[in-house]
N, C-alpha and C positions, 0 to 999 in steps of 0.2 A: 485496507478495509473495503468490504465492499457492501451494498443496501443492499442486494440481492444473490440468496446463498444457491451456492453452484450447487448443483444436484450431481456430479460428477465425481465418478471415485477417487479418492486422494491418496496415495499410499499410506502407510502407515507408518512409518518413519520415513517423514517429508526431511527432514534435516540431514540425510546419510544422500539424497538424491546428487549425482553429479551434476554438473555443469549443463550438459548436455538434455539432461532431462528436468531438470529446471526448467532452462530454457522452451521444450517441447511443450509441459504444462503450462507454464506461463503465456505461450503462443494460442494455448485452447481456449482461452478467459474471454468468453464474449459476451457478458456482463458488463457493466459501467463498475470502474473501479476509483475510491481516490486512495492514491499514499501520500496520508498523511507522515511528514518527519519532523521531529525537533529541530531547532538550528541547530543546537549546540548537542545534540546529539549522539551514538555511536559512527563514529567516522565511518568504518567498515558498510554500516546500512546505507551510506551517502554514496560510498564508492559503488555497492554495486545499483542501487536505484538507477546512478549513471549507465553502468553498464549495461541492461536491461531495460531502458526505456522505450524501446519498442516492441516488447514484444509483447503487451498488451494492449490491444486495438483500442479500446477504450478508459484510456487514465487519463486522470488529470490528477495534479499535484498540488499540495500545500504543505506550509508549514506554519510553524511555531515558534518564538522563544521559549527557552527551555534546553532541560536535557530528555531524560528517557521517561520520565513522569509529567510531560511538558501540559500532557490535558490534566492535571490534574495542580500545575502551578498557573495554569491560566482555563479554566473550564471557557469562560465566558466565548472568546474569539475562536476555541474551538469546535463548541456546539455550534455556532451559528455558520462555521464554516459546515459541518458535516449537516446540516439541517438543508442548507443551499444546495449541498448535491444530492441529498434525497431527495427533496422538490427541482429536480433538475432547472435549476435558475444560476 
């Protein structure tokens, strides 16, 4: 997620992108980003968050208990997390 929408063109089938150009797009992101994950989660979105942690300059990260509906089996801890990086504190 990010508070501030890129104004930059996105393909149009982002999901067919290779590796390679993931990665390039991901390297462009010079907006304040958080990824937010589930703990308990899609494993797969763990593996690559791992893989790809650098390559946007500015993340930071959170999570939840939970699976794939985690803000929505815990709102509370999640608003107040995404409220904090909107008000950059």
């Amino acid at each position: 997620m990010s508070a501030i929408l890129a104004r930059q063109p996105v393909p149009e089938k982002i999901q067919n992108l290779t590796e390679s150009q993931c990665s390039e797009l991901m390297s462009q992101i010079t907006c304040p980003v958080l990824a937010y994950l589930a703990v308990d989660g899609y494993a797969g979105i763990h593996r690559l968050a791992e893989l790809r942690q650098g390559l946007i300059k500015d993340m930071q990260h959170a999570s939840s208990p939970g699976h794939h509906h985690f803000h929505m089996q815990h709102p509370h801890p999640v608003v107040q997390t995404i409220l904090r990086f909107i008000q950059g504190t």
